[in-house]
C-alpha positions, 0 to 999 in steps of 0.5 A: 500500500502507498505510504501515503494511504496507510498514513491517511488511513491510520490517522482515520482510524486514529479519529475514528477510534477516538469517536466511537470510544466517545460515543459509546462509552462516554456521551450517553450517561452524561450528554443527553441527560445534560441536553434535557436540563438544558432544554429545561432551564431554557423553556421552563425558567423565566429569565429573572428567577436566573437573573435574581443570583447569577444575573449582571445586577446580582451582588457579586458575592452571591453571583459567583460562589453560586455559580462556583458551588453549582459547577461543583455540586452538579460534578459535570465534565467538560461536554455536558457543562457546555449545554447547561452554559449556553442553557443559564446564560441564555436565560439571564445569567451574567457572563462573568457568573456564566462563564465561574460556572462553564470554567468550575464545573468540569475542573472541579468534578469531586469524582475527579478530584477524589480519582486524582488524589489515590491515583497520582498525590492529593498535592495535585488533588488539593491544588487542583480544586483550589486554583479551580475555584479561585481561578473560576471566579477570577476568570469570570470577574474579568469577562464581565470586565472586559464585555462591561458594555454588553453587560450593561445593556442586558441589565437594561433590558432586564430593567425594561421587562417590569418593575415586578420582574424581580419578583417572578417566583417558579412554578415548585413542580418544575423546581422537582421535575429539575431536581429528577432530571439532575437524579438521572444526571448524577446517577448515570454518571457516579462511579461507584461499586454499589451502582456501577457492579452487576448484581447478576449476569443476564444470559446474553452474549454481545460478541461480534462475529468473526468477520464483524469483529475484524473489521472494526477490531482497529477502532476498538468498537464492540457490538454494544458500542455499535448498537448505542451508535445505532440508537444515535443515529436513529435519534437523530432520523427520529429527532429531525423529523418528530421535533422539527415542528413539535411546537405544532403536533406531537407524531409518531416521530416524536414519542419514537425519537423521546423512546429511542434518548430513553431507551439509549441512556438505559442501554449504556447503563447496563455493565458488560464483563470481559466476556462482553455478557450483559450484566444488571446493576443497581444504575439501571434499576435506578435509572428505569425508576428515575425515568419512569418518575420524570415521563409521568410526572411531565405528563400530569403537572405540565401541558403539551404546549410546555413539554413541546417547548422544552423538546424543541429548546433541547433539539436546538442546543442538540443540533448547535452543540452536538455536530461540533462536539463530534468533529472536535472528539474526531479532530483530537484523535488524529492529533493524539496520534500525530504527537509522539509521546516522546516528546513529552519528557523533553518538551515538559519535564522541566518546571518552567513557563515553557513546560507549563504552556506545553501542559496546558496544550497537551490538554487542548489537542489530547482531551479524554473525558472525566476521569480518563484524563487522571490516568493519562496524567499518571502516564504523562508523569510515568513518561518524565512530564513535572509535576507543575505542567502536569497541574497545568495540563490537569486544569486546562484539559477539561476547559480548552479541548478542541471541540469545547473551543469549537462549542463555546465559538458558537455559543458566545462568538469569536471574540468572548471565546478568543479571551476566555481562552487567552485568560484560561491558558494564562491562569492555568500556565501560571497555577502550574508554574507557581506549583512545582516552584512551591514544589521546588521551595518546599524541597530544598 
């Protein structure tokens, strides 16, 4: 084969394994439940009930420790806090608070952190949540700072919206069907034994066959990986022709695309063994319960004009966010591929301005999500990198990935992106070149 064409044709693998590691063992759990709260927060929230804390007129020192402390409680990676951004700032939420929030959520996830502290020093673990916090609040205060007058002329529309705006209070069902959709949230994502170990094996087998098995044995996708991509697709086929005029009728189309999200999120619930044999666990039973509760709850406390509205606020932050999200995964694969990993100890095996840079660039092009990054770091750390860039690369990784840069570029624009780039590079690079000279001091 031309060198040319095997090259090309490892590079697609490369994107390509890095695609369906994605979606099959990592969106499902997290991403669509995070769509649906979004759509919920757009379509059920009035705007000044957000605006009330996170808005541009809210006290400061409410604003942002609340966005810090919902970044932190809700324990969100990277992906699934860019739809609930896009979600409180488009209903009111100032971007300084907006932006605590987008920066605090992934990098302080409490499994991650916990997961960092046994797995490569709670030195790591403590100075990541802390330059986490800190950093959030500051990163966001100089947003605001920065976009002072766009700022200012959305407090004046708030203003224009009635003296009794600030008084709006929120229906107390849609406050438990949120705190539902959070349930299902957290549970499909909490990586613990009780939840996670199957309590009994269900006689079926998900192994390819031989020829099958072969062709995709390169990008690593097993027969329950490709029945969840399949799910996907058929969402979407679903999704495009069932939500596309929903705030009309429901159809057909409709309850099959909300069947096949459900069924989807049930699927990638289920454990598989080493054998690849189906397992039952308490995720699922709790996940069966936990939809079952939010179908009828929806059903009897809001109108169809409600849930129409909150379908097709979810359908819009599915078709602006989710085709970026997959051509950045795809882009970071080849990219992950082209670097070579020896590079790693002569680039960032030293504690300077450069290896941190360096840190915080590995963790542009080589994202992973939630919880595979910390043994990629114990990697980077195995191959030579110091413990400061690794710092670097910890923080940046869950905020500057490719395809969260090609996201947040939607969602805020070239400009507000370009900086909150430029300053999470900045703050991240110092964080870690002030840890490993902390490192260095307490040393000698």
């Amino acid at each position: 084969m031309n060198p040319i064409i095997s090259s090309l044709a490892e590079l697609l693998l490369a994107g390509l394994a890095s695609l369906f590691d994605y979606l099959a063992a990592h969106v499902l759990l997290c991403l669509l439940p995070a769509f649906l709260i979004a759509g919920f927060l757009s379509a059920m929230i009035p705007p000044e009930a957000i605006s009330r804390y996170l808005g541009p007129k809210a006290p400061k020192w409410i604003s942002y420790p609340a966005s810090a402390a919902a970044g932190f409680l809700l324990a969100v990676c990277s992906c699934t806090i860019l739809p609930l951004f896009a979600g409180i700032w488009k209903r009111g939420a100032g971007l300084g608070p907006a932006v605590t929030f987008l920066f605090v959520g992934p990098a302080v996830n409490i499994l991650a952190i916990t997961y960092t502290g046994a797995a490569i020093g709670f030195d790591i673990a403590l100075a990541r949540l802390v330059f986490s916090i800190v950093f959030g609040i500051l990163i966001g205060m100089i947003m605001a700072r920065v976009f002072r007058r766009e700022e200012t002329e959305k407090s004046s529309q708030e203003e224009a919206a009635g003296p009794f705006a600030s008084q709006t209070r929120v229906n107390p069902a849609i406050w438990t069907l949120l705190l539902l959709l959070i349930a299902i949230l957290v549970v499909g994502t909490l990586q613990v034994d009780f939840l996670s170990n199957p309590f009994a094996m269900l006689p079926v087998s998900l192994q390819w066959s031989s020829p099958v098995a072969g062709a995709f044995s390169a990008t690593g996708l097993t027969l329950h990986g490709a029945i969840l991509l399949f799910l996907i697709v058929l969402i979407g086929i679903s999704g495009w022709k069932g939500f596309a005029t929903i705030t009309e009728k429901f159809n057909r189309w409709t309850y099959a695309a909300l069947i096949f999200i459900f069924l989807t999120m049930l699927l990638a619930a289920l454990p598989i063994d080493v054998n690849q044999r189906l397992g039952l666990n308490l995720r699922f039973i709790v996940e069966v319960l936990l939809i079952a509760a939010v179908v009828i709850f929806a059903r009897s406390r809001f109108t169809q004009e409600q849930l129409a509205e909150w379908i097709w606020e979810t359908w819009k932050f599915i078709r602006q966010i989710f085709p970026l999200l997959l051509a950045g995964v795809f882009g970071a694969g080849i990219l992950r591929e082209v670097i070579p990993t020896d590079w790693v100890r002569a680039v960032a095996g030293q504690n300077t301005i450069w290896s941190n840079l360096a840190g915080v660039v590995f963790g542009v092009v080589m994202y992973f999500p939630t919880l595979v990054e910390v043994p990629v770091a114990k990697m980077f750390l195995d191959l030579g990198m110091a413990r400061g860039p690794l710092l670097a690369y910890l923080l940046a990784d869950p905020e500057l990935s490719l395809q969260s840069v090609l996201v947040l570029n939607k969602i805020m624009g070239k400009k507000k992106t370009a900086v909150y780039v430029g300053l999470v590079a900045i703050f991240t690079t110092c964080a870690g070149y002030l840890f490993g000279l902390a490192l260095t001091l307490s040393a000698g």
